[in-house]
C-alpha positions, 0 to 999 in steps of 0.5 A, a space after each residue: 296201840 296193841 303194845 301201849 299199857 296205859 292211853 289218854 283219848 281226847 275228845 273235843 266239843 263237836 263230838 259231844 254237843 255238834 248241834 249245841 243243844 245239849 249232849 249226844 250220843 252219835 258219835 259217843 257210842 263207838 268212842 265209848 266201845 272203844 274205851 270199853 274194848 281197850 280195857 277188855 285188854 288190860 289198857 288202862 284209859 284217861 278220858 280228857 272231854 270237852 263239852 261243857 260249855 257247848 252241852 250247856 249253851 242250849 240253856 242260855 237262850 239268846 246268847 249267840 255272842 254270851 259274855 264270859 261270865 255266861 260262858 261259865 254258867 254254860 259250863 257250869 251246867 253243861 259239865 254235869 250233863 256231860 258228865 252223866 251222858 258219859 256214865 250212861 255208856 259205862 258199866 263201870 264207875 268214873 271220876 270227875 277232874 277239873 283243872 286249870 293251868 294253875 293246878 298244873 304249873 305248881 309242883 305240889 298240886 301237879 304231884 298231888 293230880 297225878 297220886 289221884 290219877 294213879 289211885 283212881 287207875 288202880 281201882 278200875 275207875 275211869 278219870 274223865 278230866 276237862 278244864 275247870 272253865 267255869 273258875 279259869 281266868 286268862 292268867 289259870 287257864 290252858 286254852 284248849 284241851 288238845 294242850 291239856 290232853 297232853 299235860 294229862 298223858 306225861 302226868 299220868 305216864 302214860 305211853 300213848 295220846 289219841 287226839 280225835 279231830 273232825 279230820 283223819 290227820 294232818 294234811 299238807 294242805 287243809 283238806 276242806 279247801 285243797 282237793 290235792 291235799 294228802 295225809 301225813 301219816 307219820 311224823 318223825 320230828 316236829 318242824 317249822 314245816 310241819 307247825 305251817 301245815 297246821 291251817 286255821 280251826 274249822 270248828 264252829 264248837 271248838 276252841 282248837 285247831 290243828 295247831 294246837 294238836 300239834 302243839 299237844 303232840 310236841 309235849 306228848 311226844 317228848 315225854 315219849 308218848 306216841 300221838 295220835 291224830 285221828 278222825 273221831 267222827 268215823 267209827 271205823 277209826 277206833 276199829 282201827 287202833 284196836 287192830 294195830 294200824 295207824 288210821 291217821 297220822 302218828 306222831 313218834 315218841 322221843 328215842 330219849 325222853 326228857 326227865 319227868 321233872 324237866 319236861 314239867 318244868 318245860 311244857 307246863 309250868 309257866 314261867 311267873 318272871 324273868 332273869 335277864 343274864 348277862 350275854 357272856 353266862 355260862 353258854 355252851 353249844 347256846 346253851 345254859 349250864 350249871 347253876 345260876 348266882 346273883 351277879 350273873 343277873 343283869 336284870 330282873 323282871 316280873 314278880 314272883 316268890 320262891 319255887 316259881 318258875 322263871 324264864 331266864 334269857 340273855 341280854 339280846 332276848 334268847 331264850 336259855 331256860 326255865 328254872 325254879 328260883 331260890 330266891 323272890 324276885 323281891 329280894 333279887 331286885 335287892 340284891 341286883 341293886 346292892 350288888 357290892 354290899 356286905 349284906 348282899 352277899 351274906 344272904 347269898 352265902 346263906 340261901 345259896 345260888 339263885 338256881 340250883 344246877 338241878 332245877 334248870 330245864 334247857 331250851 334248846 329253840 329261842 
């Protein structure tokens, strides 16, 4: 922490609202000193809060199992409460963004968020940032903030991500239900092992777990990003980061992060199709490479347009790699069709290959 120059800290829903009647500073205040501290030493901060739906709840009475479209009104109200319960900590401005996935998996708007995030840094202005629940649907949201936290910290470039959970870390048991349960407080690789770790969500408030802060952690760290798994409802963690000492579990960056461009590809763009290969395509070491043409596809699934992303995999279901199509799916579905027709391949010689060698991110678990 002492080394990092620019951190993304996230705080989750039982933080902000743990009774569900509103926002609350018991928890905020040494968050917020710990903010304050960090760019008293020329760190800069991201915020990515939670809250909204939970700060808002108290608002809707009768609504123990609310129905999605009362969820979003929570949302709606909440989020501006949440908002002005973070000013009031601050004797410096903030800025309000609301995303969804969609925002992030197309290229243009995620290029667009981080020039904002960047200007917004530059002028000493806090970005506070939370999933736009009340416009998400199942096909624009991410889920969770652990996932966007991380989403955030590769768009911004930043080099560390503090995730703050209701326990100290990851333990090689759930520590609610296991007394022997011991905390990890290094990981140096991500593994099916580590993943099993990971429990269920104990949270009545919000909609993450372990798992998915490990998740958070994969995609953070292979951008190069250390990550931490720390106890936000303790005070004396934040006093901790700031002396440079590890008061949960840490999750080391990448020696070799991935590209920027591949790592969106990757951990944020989701793929809008399928190209279904045929099994002797370019592998090597299972893996693809080189560019991808027309008479390689077996098969094409889904509908998508030109500079989607889309999964391309074999016959037998392996996973190969995310890649930007050249051509819709429509005119694949074509040219799969009319394979051997002149017209098939004039349009191929003028577009060129369904995928461009530069725009493949391989997938190296199926």
């Amino acid at each position: 922490m002492k080394q990092s120059k620019r951190i993304v800290i996230k705080i989750g829903s039982a933080l902000i609202a743990p009774e569900q009647d509103g926002c609350r500073s018991r928890y905020l205040l040494s968050i917020a000193q710990f903010i304050v501290r960090c760019r008293d030493r020329g760190i800069e901060v991201i915020l990515v809060s939670s809250g909204s739906v939970a700060a808002g709840s108290h608002l809707f009475p009768n609504s123990e199992h609310p129905s999605i479209a009362v969820k979003k009104a929570m949302a709606a109200a909440g989020q501006t409460e949440m908002m002005a319960t973070w000013d009031r900590f601050f004797d410096f401005p903030s800025a309000q963004i609301l995303l969804t996935h969609g925002d992030l998996r197309d290229r243009e708007r995620y290029t667009s968020i981080r020039e904002t995030i960047f200007t917004l840094l530059e002028h000493g202005i806090l970005p506070i940032i939370n999933e736009n629940d009340t416009v998400t649907t199942d096909n624009l949201k991410v889920g969770d903030n652990d996932n966007l936290s991380a989403m955030v910290a590769a768009a911004a470039d930043a080099d560390g991500l503090i995730i703050c959970s209701d326990v100290s870390g990851l333990y090689t048991k759930n520590p609610n239900l296991h007394a022997d349960a011991v905390l990890i407080s290094e990981v140096t690789e991500i593994t099916e092992e580590i993943y099993d770790m990971a429990g269920c969500p104990t949270s009545k408030v919000g909609t993450g777990g372990m798992k998915t802060k490990i998740e958070a952690a994969e995609k953070a760290t292979s951008h190069g990003i250390d990550t931490y798994i720390v106890n936000g409802f303790e005070e004396t963690t934040f006093e901790q980061l700031l002396a440079g000492k590890n008061p949960g579990t840490v999750f080391t960056a990448y020696d070799k992060p991935m590209q920027e461009a591949v790592h969106w590809m990757t951990h944020t763009a989701s793929e809008q199709g399928e190209l279904v290969v045929e099994s002797d395509y370019g592998e090597s070491d299972n893996q693809v490479v080189g560019q991808l043409s027309g008479d390689e596809i077996a098969e094409v699934k889904g509908e998508f347009s030109v500079g989607d992303t889309v999964l391309v995999r074999s016959k037998d279901g392996k996973r190969l790699a995310k890649a930007t199509t050249n051509y819709s799916s429509c005119l694949l579905n074509f040219l799969t069709e009319h394979e051997e027709s002149p017209i098939s391949e004039k349009i191929q010689d003028s577009i060129g290959p369904v995928i461009s060698e530069q725009d493949i991110a391989l997938l190296e678990k199926s």
